[in-house]
C-alpha positions, 0 to 999 in steps of 0.5 A: 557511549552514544546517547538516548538523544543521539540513538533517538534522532538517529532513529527517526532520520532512519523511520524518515528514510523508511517512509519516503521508500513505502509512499514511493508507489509502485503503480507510479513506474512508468512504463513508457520508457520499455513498453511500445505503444499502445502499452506505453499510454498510461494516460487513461489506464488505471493501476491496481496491486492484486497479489504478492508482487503482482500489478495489473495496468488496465484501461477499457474504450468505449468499443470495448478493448481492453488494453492490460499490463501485468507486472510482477518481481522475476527471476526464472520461469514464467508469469501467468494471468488466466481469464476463467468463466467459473474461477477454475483452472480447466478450460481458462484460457490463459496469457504465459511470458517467460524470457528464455535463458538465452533472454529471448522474450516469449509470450503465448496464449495457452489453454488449460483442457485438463490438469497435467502439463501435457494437457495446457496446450500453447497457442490456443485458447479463447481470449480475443487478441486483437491484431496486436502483437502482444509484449513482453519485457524485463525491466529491472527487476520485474517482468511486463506482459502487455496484451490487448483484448477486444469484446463484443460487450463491456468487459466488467467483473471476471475471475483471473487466475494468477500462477508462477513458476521458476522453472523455464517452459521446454519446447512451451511445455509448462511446468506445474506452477509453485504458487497461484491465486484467484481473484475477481477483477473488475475491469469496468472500472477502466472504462473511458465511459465509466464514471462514479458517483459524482461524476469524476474518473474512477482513477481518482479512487487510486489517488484518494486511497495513497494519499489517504495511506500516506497522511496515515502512515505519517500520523499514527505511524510516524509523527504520533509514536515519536511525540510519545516517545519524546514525553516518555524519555527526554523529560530531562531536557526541560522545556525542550521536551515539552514543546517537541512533544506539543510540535509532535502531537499537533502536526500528527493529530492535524495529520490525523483528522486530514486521514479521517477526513479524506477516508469519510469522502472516499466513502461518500463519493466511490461507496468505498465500504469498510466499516471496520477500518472506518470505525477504528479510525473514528475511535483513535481520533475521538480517544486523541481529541479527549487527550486534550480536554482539563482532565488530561492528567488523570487519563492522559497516558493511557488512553494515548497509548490506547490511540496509538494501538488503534492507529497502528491497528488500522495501518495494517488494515488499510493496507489490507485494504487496499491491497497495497502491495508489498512495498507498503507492507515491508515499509510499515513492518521495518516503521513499526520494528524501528519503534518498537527497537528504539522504545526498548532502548530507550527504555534501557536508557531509562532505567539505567539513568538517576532517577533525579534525571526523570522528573515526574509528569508535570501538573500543567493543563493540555488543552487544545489553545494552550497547546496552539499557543505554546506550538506558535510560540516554540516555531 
Protein backbone atom coordinates (compact mmCIF):
# COMPACT_ATOMS: atom_id res chain seq x y z
CA UNK A 1 0.00 0.00 0.00
CA UNK A 2 1.68 3.38 -0.87
CA UNK A 3 2.57 5.75 1.71
CA UNK A 4 1.47 9.42 3.03
CA UNK A 5 5.09 10.32 2.22
CA UNK A 6 5.29 8.59 -1.13
CA UNK A 7 1.49 10.07 -2.38
CA UNK A 8 2.97 13.20 -1.06
CA UNK A 9 6.11 13.82 -3.20
CA UNK A 10 4.13 12.32 -6.04
CA UNK A 11 1.83 15.03 -5.83
CA UNK A 12 4.04 17.74 -5.79
CA UNK A 13 6.11 16.58 -8.65
CA UNK A 14 2.59 16.54 -10.54
CA UNK A 15 1.55 20.25 -9.05
CA UNK A 16 5.44 21.09 -10.48
CA UNK A 17 4.55 19.69 -13.83
CA UNK A 18 1.34 21.76 -13.65
CA UNK A 19 2.73 24.96 -13.03
CA UNK A 20 5.58 24.71 -15.85
CA UNK A 21 2.66 23.90 -18.23
CA UNK A 22 0.33 27.26 -16.70
CA UNK A 23 3.51 29.88 -16.93
CA UNK A 24 4.07 28.68 -20.48
CA UNK A 25 2.47 31.84 -21.98
CA UNK A 26 0.46 31.65 -24.50
CA UNK A 27 1.29 35.22 -25.92
CA UNK A 28 4.91 33.54 -26.11
CA UNK A 29 4.36 31.54 -29.42
CA UNK A 30 6.13 32.63 -31.97
CA UNK A 31 4.72 33.53 -35.06
CA UNK A 32 7.54 33.84 -37.06
CA UNK A 33 7.99 30.46 -38.15
CA UNK A 34 4.05 30.34 -40.27
CA UNK A 35 3.18 34.16 -40.76
CA UNK A 36 4.72 36.47 -43.59
CA UNK A 37 6.06 39.66 -43.03
CA UNK A 38 5.07 42.00 -41.85
CA UNK A 39 3.13 39.61 -39.35
CA UNK A 40 5.85 37.89 -38.66
CA UNK A 41 7.71 40.98 -36.85
CA UNK A 42 6.74 40.63 -33.01
CA UNK A 43 9.55 43.06 -32.23
CA UNK A 44 7.33 45.89 -31.36
CA UNK A 45 4.01 44.18 -31.42
CA UNK A 46 2.08 43.81 -27.99
CA UNK A 47 -0.09 40.62 -26.99
CA UNK A 48 -3.17 40.49 -25.09
CA UNK A 49 -5.51 37.44 -24.12
CA UNK A 50 -9.34 38.99 -24.63
CA UNK A 51 -11.65 35.91 -24.81
CA UNK A 52 -11.79 32.27 -24.47
CA UNK A 53 -9.26 31.31 -26.60
CA UNK A 54 -8.86 34.10 -28.20
CA UNK A 55 -5.46 36.31 -28.64
CA UNK A 56 -4.97 39.69 -30.53
CA UNK A 57 -1.19 40.55 -31.46
CA UNK A 58 -1.15 44.48 -32.22
CA UNK A 59 1.34 47.26 -32.99
CA UNK A 60 0.32 50.86 -34.15
CA UNK A 61 3.45 53.28 -36.33
CA UNK A 62 3.63 56.46 -36.05
CA UNK A 63 1.76 56.95 -39.62
CA UNK A 64 -0.60 55.17 -37.97
CA UNK A 65 -0.97 51.51 -39.38
CA UNK A 66 -2.09 49.26 -37.34
CA UNK A 67 -0.70 45.70 -37.87
CA UNK A 68 -3.15 42.77 -36.01
CA UNK A 69 -2.96 39.18 -35.60
CA UNK A 70 -5.95 37.49 -33.72
CA UNK A 71 -5.32 33.89 -32.64
CA UNK A 72 -7.91 31.44 -31.31
CA UNK A 73 -8.39 27.46 -30.90
CA UNK A 74 -9.91 26.10 -34.40
CA UNK A 75 -11.59 23.24 -35.31
CA UNK A 76 -14.46 24.10 -38.02
CA UNK A 77 -16.08 27.03 -39.40
CA UNK A 78 -15.02 30.54 -39.08
CA UNK A 79 -13.29 33.16 -36.62
CA UNK A 80 -14.56 36.96 -36.76
CA UNK A 81 -13.03 40.48 -35.24
CA UNK A 82 -15.40 43.01 -36.05
CA UNK A 83 -14.74 47.01 -35.61
CA UNK A 84 -18.30 48.67 -34.50
CA UNK A 85 -18.68 52.49 -33.90
CA UNK A 86 -21.35 52.04 -31.07
CA UNK A 87 -20.36 48.25 -30.14
CA UNK A 88 -23.30 46.89 -31.95
CA UNK A 89 -23.20 44.45 -34.76
CA UNK A 90 -25.26 46.16 -37.62
CA UNK A 91 -23.13 48.32 -40.00
CA UNK A 92 -19.63 46.98 -38.15
CA UNK A 93 -17.55 45.90 -40.58
CA UNK A 94 -15.89 43.00 -39.92
CA UNK A 95 -12.64 40.63 -40.92
CA UNK A 96 -13.82 36.53 -41.31
CA UNK A 97 -11.23 33.58 -41.98
CA UNK A 98 -11.99 30.15 -42.45
CA UNK A 99 -9.89 27.09 -44.06
CA UNK A 100 -12.11 25.43 -46.46
CA UNK A 101 -12.74 21.92 -46.27
CA UNK A 102 -10.42 21.27 -48.91
CA UNK A 103 -7.92 23.28 -46.25
CA UNK A 104 -7.92 26.41 -48.78
CA UNK A 105 -7.09 29.53 -46.43
CA UNK A 106 -9.94 32.27 -46.72
CA UNK A 107 -9.85 35.48 -45.63
CA UNK A 108 -12.63 38.45 -46.35
CA UNK A 109 -13.93 41.48 -45.21
CA UNK A 110 -17.83 41.48 -44.58
CA UNK A 111 -20.33 44.12 -43.60
CA UNK A 112 -23.12 43.67 -41.36
CA UNK A 113 -26.42 45.84 -43.20
CA UNK A 114 -28.75 43.90 -41.22
CA UNK A 115 -29.22 40.77 -38.79
CA UNK A 116 -29.90 37.68 -41.09
CA UNK A 117 -27.14 36.06 -42.97
CA UNK A 118 -28.16 37.31 -46.15
CA UNK A 119 -27.62 40.51 -45.25
CA UNK A 120 -23.66 40.23 -44.09
CA UNK A 121 -22.54 41.07 -47.38
CA UNK A 122 -18.69 39.75 -48.38
CA UNK A 123 -16.25 42.00 -49.60
CA UNK A 124 -17.35 44.97 -48.33
CA UNK A 125 -17.09 47.02 -45.41
CA UNK A 126 -15.53 50.21 -44.14
CA UNK A 127 -11.98 48.88 -42.39
CA UNK A 128 -9.19 50.63 -44.32
CA UNK A 129 -6.99 47.66 -45.61
CA UNK A 130 -3.74 48.61 -46.71
CA UNK A 131 -2.38 47.43 -49.77
CA UNK A 132 -1.45 44.12 -47.94
CA UNK A 133 -2.70 41.26 -48.46
CA UNK A 134 -4.38 39.95 -45.56
CA UNK A 135 -3.02 36.12 -44.07
CA UNK A 136 -4.61 33.44 -42.93
CA UNK A 137 -3.39 30.43 -41.38
CA UNK A 138 -3.48 27.09 -39.18
CA UNK A 139 -0.96 26.54 -36.91
CA UNK A 140 -1.56 23.48 -34.65
CA UNK A 141 -4.23 23.70 -33.12
CA UNK A 142 -5.08 27.44 -33.66
CA UNK A 143 -6.09 29.65 -36.14
CA UNK A 144 -4.12 33.17 -37.24
CA UNK A 145 -5.89 36.09 -39.40
CA UNK A 146 -3.12 38.65 -39.69
CA UNK A 147 -4.27 42.04 -41.43
CA UNK A 148 -3.16 45.46 -41.51
CA UNK A 149 -5.18 48.64 -41.16
CA UNK A 150 -4.19 52.31 -41.97
CA UNK A 151 -5.81 55.46 -40.33
CA UNK A 152 -5.97 58.91 -40.77
CA UNK A 153 -5.49 59.57 -37.16
CA UNK A 154 -4.40 57.33 -34.11
CA UNK A 155 -6.11 54.67 -33.58
CA UNK A 156 -6.96 54.24 -29.88
CA UNK A 157 -9.71 52.83 -27.80
CA UNK A 158 -12.49 51.02 -30.27
CA UNK A 159 -15.49 48.27 -29.46
CA UNK A 160 -14.47 44.74 -31.48
CA UNK A 161 -16.84 42.20 -31.93
CA UNK A 162 -15.39 38.70 -31.51
CA UNK A 163 -17.88 35.65 -32.96
CA UNK A 164 -17.31 31.81 -34.06
CA UNK A 165 -19.17 29.41 -35.55
CA UNK A 166 -18.10 25.72 -36.71
CA UNK A 167 -20.33 25.49 -39.38
CA UNK A 168 -18.17 26.34 -42.89
CA UNK A 169 -19.43 29.62 -45.20
CA UNK A 170 -21.30 28.52 -48.41
CA UNK A 171 -20.43 30.44 -51.63
CA UNK A 172 -19.19 33.28 -48.29
CA UNK A 173 -22.45 33.14 -46.90
CA UNK A 174 -22.38 33.28 -43.14
CA UNK A 175 -24.07 31.30 -40.73
CA UNK A 176 -25.22 32.92 -37.66
CA UNK A 177 -22.29 32.60 -35.06
CA UNK A 178 -22.76 30.24 -31.95
CA UNK A 179 -21.19 32.49 -29.45
CA UNK A 180 -19.74 36.14 -29.50
CA UNK A 181 -18.45 38.94 -27.27
CA UNK A 182 -17.99 42.77 -27.26
CA UNK A 183 -14.93 44.21 -25.66
CA UNK A 184 -13.52 47.69 -25.93
CA UNK A 185 -9.76 47.48 -27.10
CA UNK A 186 -7.26 49.77 -26.74
CA UNK A 187 -5.00 50.01 -29.40
CA UNK A 188 -2.82 53.28 -28.42
CA UNK A 189 -1.17 51.12 -26.09
CA UNK A 190 0.59 49.57 -29.65
CA UNK A 191 1.63 52.59 -30.43
CA UNK A 192 5.57 52.88 -31.32
CA UNK A 193 5.07 56.72 -30.18
CA UNK A 194 3.35 55.66 -26.84
CA UNK A 195 4.94 55.37 -23.63
CA UNK A 196 3.77 55.26 -19.91
CA UNK A 197 4.48 57.24 -17.23
CA UNK A 198 7.87 56.64 -16.54
CA UNK A 199 8.80 56.97 -19.76
CA UNK A 200 9.17 53.13 -20.92
CA UNK A 201 7.34 50.85 -23.77
CA UNK A 202 4.06 49.86 -22.36
CA UNK A 203 4.81 46.21 -23.52
CA UNK A 204 6.54 46.26 -20.16
CA UNK A 205 2.90 46.06 -18.43
CA UNK A 206 2.45 42.42 -20.23
CA UNK A 207 6.06 41.34 -18.67
CA UNK A 208 5.29 42.93 -15.26
CA UNK A 209 1.78 41.20 -14.87
CA UNK A 210 3.41 37.20 -15.89
CA UNK A 211 5.85 37.62 -13.69
CA UNK A 212 4.07 39.07 -11.19
CA UNK A 213 1.29 35.95 -11.64
CA UNK A 214 4.05 33.43 -12.08
CA UNK A 215 5.74 34.43 -8.45
CA UNK A 216 1.95 34.30 -7.16
CA UNK A 217 0.93 31.16 -8.40
CA UNK A 218 4.19 29.79 -6.89
CA UNK A 219 3.85 31.19 -3.45
CA UNK A 220 0.05 31.28 -2.46
CA UNK A 221 -0.59 28.46 -4.99
CA UNK A 222 2.19 26.03 -4.80
CA UNK A 223 5.09 26.54 -2.51
CA UNK A 224 2.79 27.95 0.66
CA UNK A 225 -0.04 25.13 0.54
CA UNK A 226 2.65 22.47 0.88
CA UNK A 227 4.57 23.73 3.76
CA UNK A 228 1.05 23.27 5.48
CA UNK A 229 0.66 20.30 4.32
CA UNK A 230 4.02 19.21 5.50
CA UNK A 231 3.13 20.52 9.24
CA UNK A 232 -0.49 18.93 9.12
CA UNK A 233 0.65 15.43 8.40
CA UNK A 234 4.32 14.49 8.36
CA UNK A 235 4.73 15.36 12.31
CA UNK A 236 6.15 11.81 12.38
CA UNK A 237 9.09 12.08 10.57
CA UNK A 238 10.51 14.35 13.61
CA UNK A 239 12.78 16.90 12.76
CA UNK A 240 12.36 16.56 9.14
CA UNK A 241 9.06 17.84 8.95
CA UNK A 242 9.97 20.86 10.92
CA UNK A 243 12.81 22.14 8.77
CA UNK A 244 10.72 21.15 5.43
CA UNK A 245 8.11 23.24 6.50
CA UNK A 246 10.62 26.28 7.56
CA UNK A 247 12.18 25.71 3.96
CA UNK A 248 8.69 25.74 2.53
CA UNK A 249 7.35 28.75 4.30
CA UNK A 250 10.54 31.02 3.77
CA UNK A 251 10.91 30.44 0.22
CA UNK A 252 7.13 31.07 -0.34
CA UNK A 253 6.54 34.14 1.86
CA UNK A 254 9.97 35.67 0.04
CA UNK A 255 7.84 34.69 -3.08
CA UNK A 256 5.10 36.29 -1.58
CA UNK A 257 6.31 39.69 -0.64
CA UNK A 258 8.53 39.81 -4.17
CA UNK A 259 4.46 39.36 -5.66
CA UNK A 260 3.60 42.39 -3.55
CA UNK A 261 6.15 44.17 -4.41
CA UNK A 262 6.09 43.88 -8.08
CA UNK A 263 2.11 44.52 -7.88
CA UNK A 264 2.48 47.97 -5.94
CA UNK A 265 5.00 48.96 -9.12
CA UNK A 266 2.75 47.85 -11.63
CA UNK A 267 0.63 50.29 -9.77
CA UNK A 268 2.74 53.02 -9.64
CA UNK A 269 4.28 53.20 -13.05
CA UNK A 270 1.29 51.96 -15.42
CA UNK A 271 -1.63 53.32 -12.95
CA UNK A 272 -2.68 49.50 -13.08
CA UNK A 273 -5.81 50.01 -10.75
CA UNK A 274 -7.36 47.13 -8.97
CA UNK A 275 -8.08 47.62 -5.28
CA UNK A 276 -9.73 44.47 -4.54
CA UNK A 277 -6.97 42.57 -5.73
CA UNK A 278 -4.33 44.70 -4.05
CA UNK A 279 -6.14 44.69 -0.99
CA UNK A 280 -6.47 40.88 -0.66
CA UNK A 281 -3.05 40.82 -1.40
CA UNK A 282 -1.70 43.30 1.47
CA UNK A 283 -4.01 41.41 4.06
CA UNK A 284 -2.57 37.54 2.96
CA UNK A 285 0.87 39.10 3.60
CA UNK A 286 0.28 41.00 6.61
CA UNK A 287 -1.74 37.80 8.17
CA UNK A 288 1.93 35.65 6.98
CA UNK A 289 4.08 38.11 8.76
CA UNK A 290 1.98 38.10 12.31
CA UNK A 291 2.28 34.06 11.83
CA UNK A 292 5.87 34.94 12.84
CA UNK A 293 5.94 36.86 15.90
CA UNK A 294 6.42 35.07 20.16
CA UNK A 295 2.80 34.64 19.98
CA UNK A 296 2.89 32.10 16.95
CA UNK A 297 1.42 29.34 18.97
CA UNK A 298 -1.98 30.79 20.03
CA UNK A 299 -3.16 31.63 16.56
CA UNK A 300 -0.40 30.07 14.52
CA UNK A 301 -2.87 27.71 12.38
CA UNK A 302 -5.76 29.56 11.87
CA UNK A 303 -4.74 32.63 10.96
CA UNK A 304 -2.50 30.29 8.06
CA UNK A 305 -5.21 28.60 6.96
CA UNK A 306 -6.92 32.28 6.71
CA UNK A 307 -3.77 33.33 4.55
CA UNK A 308 -3.51 30.68 2.25
CA UNK A 309 -7.60 31.18 1.76
CA UNK A 310 -6.92 34.70 0.84
CA UNK A 311 -3.92 33.68 -1.49
CA UNK A 312 -5.66 31.54 -3.19
CA UNK A 313 -8.68 34.09 -3.37
CA UNK A 314 -6.61 36.67 -5.06
CA UNK A 315 -5.06 33.93 -7.71
CA UNK A 316 -8.40 33.62 -9.21
CA UNK A 317 -8.75 37.45 -9.29
CA UNK A 318 -5.54 38.08 -10.83
CA UNK A 319 -6.35 35.79 -13.26
CA UNK A 320 -9.45 37.64 -13.93
CA UNK A 321 -7.65 40.43 -13.89
CA UNK A 322 -5.60 40.25 -16.51
CA UNK A 323 -7.52 38.35 -18.51
CA UNK A 324 -5.00 35.79 -18.73
CA UNK A 325 -6.18 33.19 -20.90
CA UNK A 326 -7.52 29.81 -20.45
CA UNK A 327 -4.22 28.25 -19.89
CA UNK A 328 -3.92 30.17 -16.60
CA UNK A 329 -7.37 29.34 -15.72
CA UNK A 330 -7.29 25.42 -16.47
CA UNK A 331 -3.68 25.49 -14.80
CA UNK A 332 -4.66 26.75 -11.66
CA UNK A 333 -8.05 24.65 -11.58
CA UNK A 334 -6.06 21.24 -11.98
CA UNK A 335 -3.04 23.16 -8.91
CA UNK A 336 -5.95 23.88 -6.76
CA UNK A 337 -7.96 20.11 -7.47
CA UNK A 338 -4.49 18.48 -6.63
CA UNK A 339 -4.46 20.16 -3.17
CA UNK A 340 -7.29 19.71 -2.20
CA UNK A 341 -7.20 15.82 -3.38
CA UNK A 342 -3.83 15.34 -1.71
CA UNK A 343 -5.15 17.21 1.81
CA UNK A 344 -8.18 14.44 1.85
CA UNK A 345 -6.00 11.83 1.26
CA UNK A 346 -3.77 12.60 3.54
CA UNK A 347 -6.26 13.42 5.89
CA UNK A 348 -7.35 9.66 5.26
CA UNK A 349 -3.76 8.81 6.24
CA UNK A 350 -4.24 10.68 9.14
CA UNK A 351 -6.95 9.28 10.57
CA UNK A 352 -6.19 5.81 9.79
CA UNK A 353 -2.83 5.89 11.58
CA UNK A 354 -2.08 5.39 15.85
CA UNK A 355 -2.62 8.48 17.24
CA UNK A 356 1.08 8.11 18.90
CA UNK A 357 2.48 8.57 15.20
CA UNK A 358 1.14 12.21 15.45
CA UNK A 359 2.77 13.98 18.16
CA UNK A 360 0.96 17.16 19.27
CA UNK A 361 2.15 20.97 18.00
CA UNK A 362 5.44 21.43 19.49
CA UNK A 363 5.86 24.58 22.02
CA UNK A 364 9.16 26.03 20.22
CA UNK A 365 8.84 29.84 19.11
CA UNK A 366 8.74 30.85 15.11
CA UNK A 367 9.87 33.79 14.99
CA UNK A 368 11.60 35.25 11.68
CA UNK A 369 15.57 34.81 13.00
CA UNK A 370 14.90 31.63 14.26
CA UNK A 371 13.28 30.54 11.33
CA UNK A 372 16.50 31.83 9.24
CA UNK A 373 18.86 30.41 11.26
CA UNK A 374 17.12 27.11 11.34
CA UNK A 375 16.69 27.50 6.97
CA UNK A 376 20.69 28.28 6.81
CA UNK A 377 21.12 25.28 9.01
CA UNK A 378 18.99 22.71 7.20
CA UNK A 379 20.55 23.62 3.39
Amino acid sequence: MISASRFWIFAVFVSFAVVSVVVADECNEDINAFLPLPYANMTHMLCKPVWNSYIIRYSQSKDNVVTIVLSATYTSGYVAMGFSKDGMMLNSSAMVGWITRKGNPVIRQYYAEGFNPSQVKHDKGELPLTGIPPFVTVNGAKIHLAYQLKYPSQLKTQPILLAFSSKYPEHHLLSVHEDKTTINFDFSKGSSGSTSSSGKPPSNLHRSKTTHGVLGLLSWGLILPYGAIVARYFKHKDPLWYYLHVAFQFVGFIFAVTTGFLGLSMYNRFSFHAPAHKGIGITAIVLSVLQNRKYWNWYHHNVGRIALFFGALNILLGIQLANAGSSWKIGYGFLLAAIILMSIVLEVFKLKTPANKFPPNPDFQMDPGHQIQDFVRFV
